[in-house]
C-alpha positions as CSV (number, residue, x, y, z in Angstrom):
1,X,-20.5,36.0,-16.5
2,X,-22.7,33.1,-15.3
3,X,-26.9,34.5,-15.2
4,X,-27.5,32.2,-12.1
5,X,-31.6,31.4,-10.8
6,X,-32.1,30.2,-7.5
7,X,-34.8,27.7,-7.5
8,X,-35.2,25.5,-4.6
9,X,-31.9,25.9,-3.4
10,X,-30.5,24.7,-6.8
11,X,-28.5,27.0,-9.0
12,X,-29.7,27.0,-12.5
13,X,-26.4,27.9,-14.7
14,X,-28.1,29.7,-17.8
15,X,-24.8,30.5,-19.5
16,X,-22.6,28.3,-21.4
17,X,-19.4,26.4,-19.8
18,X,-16.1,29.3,-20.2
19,X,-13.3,27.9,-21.6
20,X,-11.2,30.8,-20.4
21,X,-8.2,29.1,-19.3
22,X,-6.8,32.4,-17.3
23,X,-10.0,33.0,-15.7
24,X,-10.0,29.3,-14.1
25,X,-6.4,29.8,-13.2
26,X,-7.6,32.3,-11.0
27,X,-10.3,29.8,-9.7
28,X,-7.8,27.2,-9.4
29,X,-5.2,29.6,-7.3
30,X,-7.5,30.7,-4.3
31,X,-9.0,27.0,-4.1
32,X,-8.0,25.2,-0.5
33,X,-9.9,21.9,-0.9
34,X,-9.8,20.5,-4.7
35,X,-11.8,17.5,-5.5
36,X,-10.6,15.8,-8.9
37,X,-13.2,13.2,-10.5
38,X,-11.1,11.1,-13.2
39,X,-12.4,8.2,-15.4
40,X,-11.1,6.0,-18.3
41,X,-10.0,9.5,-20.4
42,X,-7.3,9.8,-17.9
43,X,-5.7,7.0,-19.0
44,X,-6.8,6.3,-22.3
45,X,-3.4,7.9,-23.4
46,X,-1.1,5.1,-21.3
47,X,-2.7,2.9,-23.8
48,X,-4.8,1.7,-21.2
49,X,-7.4,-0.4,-23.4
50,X,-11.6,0.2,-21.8
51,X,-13.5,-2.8,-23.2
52,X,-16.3,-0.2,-23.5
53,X,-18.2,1.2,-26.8
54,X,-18.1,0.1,-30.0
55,X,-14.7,-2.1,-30.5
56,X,-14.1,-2.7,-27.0
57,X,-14.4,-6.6,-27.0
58,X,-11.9,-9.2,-25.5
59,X,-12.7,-12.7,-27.3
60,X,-16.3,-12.0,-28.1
61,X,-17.0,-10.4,-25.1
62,X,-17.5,-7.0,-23.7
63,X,-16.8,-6.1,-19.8
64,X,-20.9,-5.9,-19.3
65,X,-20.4,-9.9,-19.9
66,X,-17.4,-10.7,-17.5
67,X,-17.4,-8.4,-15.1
68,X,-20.3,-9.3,-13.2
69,X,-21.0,-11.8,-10.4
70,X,-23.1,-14.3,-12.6
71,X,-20.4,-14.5,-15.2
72,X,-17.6,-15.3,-12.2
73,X,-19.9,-17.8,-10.9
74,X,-20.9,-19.4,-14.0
75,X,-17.2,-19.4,-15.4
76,X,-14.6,-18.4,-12.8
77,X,-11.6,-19.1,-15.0
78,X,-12.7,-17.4,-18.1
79,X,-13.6,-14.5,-15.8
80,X,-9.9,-14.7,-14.4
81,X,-8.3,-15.3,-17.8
82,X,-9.9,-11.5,-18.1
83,X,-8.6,-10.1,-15.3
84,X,-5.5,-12.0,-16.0
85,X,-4.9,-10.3,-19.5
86,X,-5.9,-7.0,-18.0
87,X,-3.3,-6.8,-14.9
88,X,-0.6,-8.1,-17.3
89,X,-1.3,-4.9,-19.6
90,X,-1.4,-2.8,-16.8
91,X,2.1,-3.5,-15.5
92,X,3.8,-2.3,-18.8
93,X,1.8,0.6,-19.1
94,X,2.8,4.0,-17.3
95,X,1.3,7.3,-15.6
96,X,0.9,9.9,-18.7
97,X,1.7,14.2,-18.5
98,X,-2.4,13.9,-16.6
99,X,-1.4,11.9,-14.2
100,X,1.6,13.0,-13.3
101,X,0.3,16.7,-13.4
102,X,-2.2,15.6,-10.8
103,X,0.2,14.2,-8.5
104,X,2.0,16.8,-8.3
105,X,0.0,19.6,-8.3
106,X,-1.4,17.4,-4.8
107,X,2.5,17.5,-3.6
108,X,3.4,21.0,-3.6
109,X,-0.3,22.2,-2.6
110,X,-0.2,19.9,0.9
111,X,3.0,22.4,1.4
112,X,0.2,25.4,1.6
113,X,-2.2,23.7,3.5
114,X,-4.2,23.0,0.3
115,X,-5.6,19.7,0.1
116,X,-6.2,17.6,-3.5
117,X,-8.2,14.1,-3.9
118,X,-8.8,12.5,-6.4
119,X,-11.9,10.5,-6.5
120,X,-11.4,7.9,-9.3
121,X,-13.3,5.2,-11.5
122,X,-10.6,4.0,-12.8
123,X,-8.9,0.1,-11.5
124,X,-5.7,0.6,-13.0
125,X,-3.6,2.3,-10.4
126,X,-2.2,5.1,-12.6
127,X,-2.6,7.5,-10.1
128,X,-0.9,5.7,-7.6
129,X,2.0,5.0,-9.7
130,X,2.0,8.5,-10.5
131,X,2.7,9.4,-6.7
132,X,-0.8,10.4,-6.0
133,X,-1.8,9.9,-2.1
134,X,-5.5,10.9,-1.0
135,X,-6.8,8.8,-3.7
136,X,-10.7,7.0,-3.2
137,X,-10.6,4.4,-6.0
138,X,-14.9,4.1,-6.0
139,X,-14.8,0.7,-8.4
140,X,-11.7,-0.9,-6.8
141,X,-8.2,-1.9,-8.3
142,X,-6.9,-4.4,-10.3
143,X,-4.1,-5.0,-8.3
144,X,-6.2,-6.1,-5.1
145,X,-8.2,-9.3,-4.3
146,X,-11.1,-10.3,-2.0
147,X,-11.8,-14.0,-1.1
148,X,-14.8,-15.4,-1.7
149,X,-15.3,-17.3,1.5
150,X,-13.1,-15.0,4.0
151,X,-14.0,-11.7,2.7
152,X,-10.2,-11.1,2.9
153,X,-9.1,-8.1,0.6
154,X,-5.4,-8.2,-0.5
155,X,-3.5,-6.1,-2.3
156,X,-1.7,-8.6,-5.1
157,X,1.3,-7.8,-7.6
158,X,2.2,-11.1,-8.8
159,X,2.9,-11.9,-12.3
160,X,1.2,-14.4,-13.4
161,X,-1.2,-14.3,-10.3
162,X,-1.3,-18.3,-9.9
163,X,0.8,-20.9,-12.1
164,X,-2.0,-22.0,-14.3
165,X,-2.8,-18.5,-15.5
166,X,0.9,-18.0,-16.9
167,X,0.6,-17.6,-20.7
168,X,-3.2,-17.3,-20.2
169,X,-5.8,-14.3,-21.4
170,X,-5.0,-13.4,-25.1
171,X,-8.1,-11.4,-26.4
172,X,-7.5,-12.6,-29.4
173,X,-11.4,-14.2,-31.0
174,X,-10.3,-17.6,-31.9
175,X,-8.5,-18.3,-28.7
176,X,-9.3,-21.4,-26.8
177,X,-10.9,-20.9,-22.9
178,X,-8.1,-22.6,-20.6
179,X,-10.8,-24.1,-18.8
180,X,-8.9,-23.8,-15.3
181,X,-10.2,-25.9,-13.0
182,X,-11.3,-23.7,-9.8
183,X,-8.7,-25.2,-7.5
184,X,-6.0,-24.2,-9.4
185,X,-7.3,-20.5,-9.9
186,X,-6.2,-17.6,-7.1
187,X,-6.0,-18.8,-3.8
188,X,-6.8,-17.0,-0.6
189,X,-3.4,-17.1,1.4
190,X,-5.3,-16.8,5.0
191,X,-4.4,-19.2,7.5
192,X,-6.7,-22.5,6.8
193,X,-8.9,-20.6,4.5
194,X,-7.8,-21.3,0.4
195,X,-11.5,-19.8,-0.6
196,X,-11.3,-18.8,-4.2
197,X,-10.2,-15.0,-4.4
198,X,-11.8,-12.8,-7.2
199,X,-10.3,-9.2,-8.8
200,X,-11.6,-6.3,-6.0
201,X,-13.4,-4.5,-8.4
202,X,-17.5,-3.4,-8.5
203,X,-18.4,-5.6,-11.1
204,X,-22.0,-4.4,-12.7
205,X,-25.3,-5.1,-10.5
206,X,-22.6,-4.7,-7.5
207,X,-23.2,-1.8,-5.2
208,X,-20.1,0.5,-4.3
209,X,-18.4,0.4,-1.1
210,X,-20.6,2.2,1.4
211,X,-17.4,3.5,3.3
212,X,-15.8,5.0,0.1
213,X,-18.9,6.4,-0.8
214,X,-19.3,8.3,2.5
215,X,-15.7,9.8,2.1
216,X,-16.2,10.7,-1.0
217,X,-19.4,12.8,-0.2
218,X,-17.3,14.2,2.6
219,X,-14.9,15.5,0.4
220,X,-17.3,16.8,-2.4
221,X,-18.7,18.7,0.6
222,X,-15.6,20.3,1.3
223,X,-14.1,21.4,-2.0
224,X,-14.8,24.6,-3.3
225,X,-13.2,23.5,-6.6
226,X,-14.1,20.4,-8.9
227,X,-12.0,19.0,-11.7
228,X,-14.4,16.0,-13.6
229,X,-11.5,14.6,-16.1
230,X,-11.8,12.5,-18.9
231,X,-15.1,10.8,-17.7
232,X,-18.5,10.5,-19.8
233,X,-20.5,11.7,-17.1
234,X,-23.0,9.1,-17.5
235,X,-21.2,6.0,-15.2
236,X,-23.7,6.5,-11.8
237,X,-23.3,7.5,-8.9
238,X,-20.1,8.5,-10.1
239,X,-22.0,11.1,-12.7
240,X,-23.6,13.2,-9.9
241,X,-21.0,13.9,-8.5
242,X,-20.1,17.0,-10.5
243,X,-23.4,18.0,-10.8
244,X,-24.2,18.1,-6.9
245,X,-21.1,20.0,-5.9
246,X,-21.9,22.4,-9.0
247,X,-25.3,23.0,-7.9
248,X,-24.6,24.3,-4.5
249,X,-22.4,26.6,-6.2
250,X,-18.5,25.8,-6.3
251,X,-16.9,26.0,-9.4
252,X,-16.8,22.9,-11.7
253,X,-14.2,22.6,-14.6
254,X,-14.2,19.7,-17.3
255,X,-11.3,18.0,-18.5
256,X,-12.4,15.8,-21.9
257,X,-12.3,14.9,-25.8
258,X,-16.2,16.1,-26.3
259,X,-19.1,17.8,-24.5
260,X,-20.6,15.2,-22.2
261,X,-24.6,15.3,-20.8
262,X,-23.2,17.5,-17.7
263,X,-21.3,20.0,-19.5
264,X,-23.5,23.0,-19.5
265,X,-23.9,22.4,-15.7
266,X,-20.5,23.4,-15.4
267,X,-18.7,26.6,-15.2
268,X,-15.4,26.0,-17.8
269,X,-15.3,23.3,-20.0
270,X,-11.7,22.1,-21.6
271,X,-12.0,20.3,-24.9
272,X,-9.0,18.1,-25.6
273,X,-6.7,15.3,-24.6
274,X,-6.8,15.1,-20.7
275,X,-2.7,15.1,-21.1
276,X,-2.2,18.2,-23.1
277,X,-5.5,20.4,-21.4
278,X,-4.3,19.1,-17.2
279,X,-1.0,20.3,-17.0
280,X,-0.5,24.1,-17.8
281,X,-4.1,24.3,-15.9
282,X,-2.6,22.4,-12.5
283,X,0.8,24.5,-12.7
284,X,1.9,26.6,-10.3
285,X,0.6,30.1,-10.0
286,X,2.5,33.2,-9.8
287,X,0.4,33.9,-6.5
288,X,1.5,30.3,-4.9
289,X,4.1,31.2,-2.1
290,X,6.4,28.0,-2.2
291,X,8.4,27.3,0.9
């Protein structure tokens, strides 16, 4: 059992994360509003390559030196040659068993009035390919584009993305920059405009979307379950997320290779590979009445 202090209106969780799988399915089959927080874990076994720790570089450079408005501004076509490389990966890559075991578990709850989001830091659309709907994609997608004079946001599938990128992007260290001139880099499409678009992402120093941020604190204010899933738990705001819904009580459950700086806020902790732990713990439960 959980020895719980009340202190301030915070609940102080003494007791150290369960990882009694039968006990959360019990959790998991009288839940009505589940909130599911995934990040780069999820996906890490589509092959879906992070450009974060130790290894994570594309040329000589990490994300933390691309992805941010002064790099775009400074270089726009390396920045794109980036982007470029990333959306190319990203359309031969597929949904894996977590994904998948999300999306449906979301399908056949809607049937019994349950609700499921998922609340995700990931840009690769994975759980949209999977078939997931209520999805809040907090740092964008790499499929969508905003224009830099318009504001226009588009949602954008084409391979290559613009003429001059085709061939464009290999990580590789000794490649050449294409030095794209910014005329011939993606175009905004609105009538008259032609502003120079940029990937729809929250590049670092950006702020999140205000209006996804207040739906996602409207759903973490509903669910009286949490999933966190393959995520560090150090990425803010996106790591107090857990932790607030925890703290007023509702049961928290963490999907992930290692022990993270939240786990002993939470009540189960799952150690493993996001696609082996998430689906027997999403399946259905002999209690569910399927119509």
């Amino acid at each position: 059992g959980l020895q719980a202090a009340a202190s301030k209106g915070f609940r102080l969780q003494m007791a150290r994360p369960s990882s009694n799988m039968a006990e959360f399915r019990e959790v998991f089959a009288k839940a009505k509003h589940i909130a599911i927080i995934t990040g780069a874990g999820v996906s890490a076994e589509s092959g879906v390559p992070t450009f974060r720790g130790a290894g994570g570089f594309w040329r000589k450079w990490q994300a933390q030196d691309l992805a941010t408005p002064r790099a775009f501004a400074r270089n726009p076509s390396r920045v794109w040659e980036f982007y470029h490389y990333r959306r190319e990966v990203m359309l031969s890559k597929h949904p894996n068993p977590a994904h998948i075991a999300i999306a449906e578990c979301e399908k056949r709850l809607s049937k019994q009035g349950r609700s499921v989001v998922v609340i995700t830091q990931n840009i690769d659309e994975l759980h949209r390919k999977a078939g997931t709907k209520h999805l809040l994609e907090i740092h964008g997608s790499l499929f969508k584009t905003r224009c830099t004079s318009c504001g226009n946001i588009a949602a954008n599938y084409k391979s290559p993305i613009c003429p001059a990128l085709a061939g464009k992007g290999a990580p590789d260290p000794e490649t050449e920059d294409a030095v794209i001139p910014v005329e011939q880099l993606p175009q905004c499409e609105e009538d008259g405009c032609n502003g120079l678009l940029r990937p729809h992402v929250v590049w670092f120093g950006e702020t999140l979307d205000p209006y996804i941020l207040a739906e996602v604190e409207k759903e973490l204010e509903l669910c009286d379950l949490c999933l966190v899933v393959g995520t560090s738990s150090v990425v803010y705001p996106a790591a107090m997320f857990a932790p607030q819904v925890s703290a007023r009580g509702v049961p928290v459950a963490e999907f992930n290779m290692e022990a993270t700086p939240a786990t002993e806020r939470f009540r189960f902790h799952f150690q493993g590979p996001c696609g082996t732990t998430l689906p027997p713990a999403l399946a259905r439960h002999d209690s569910e009445i399927i119509s």
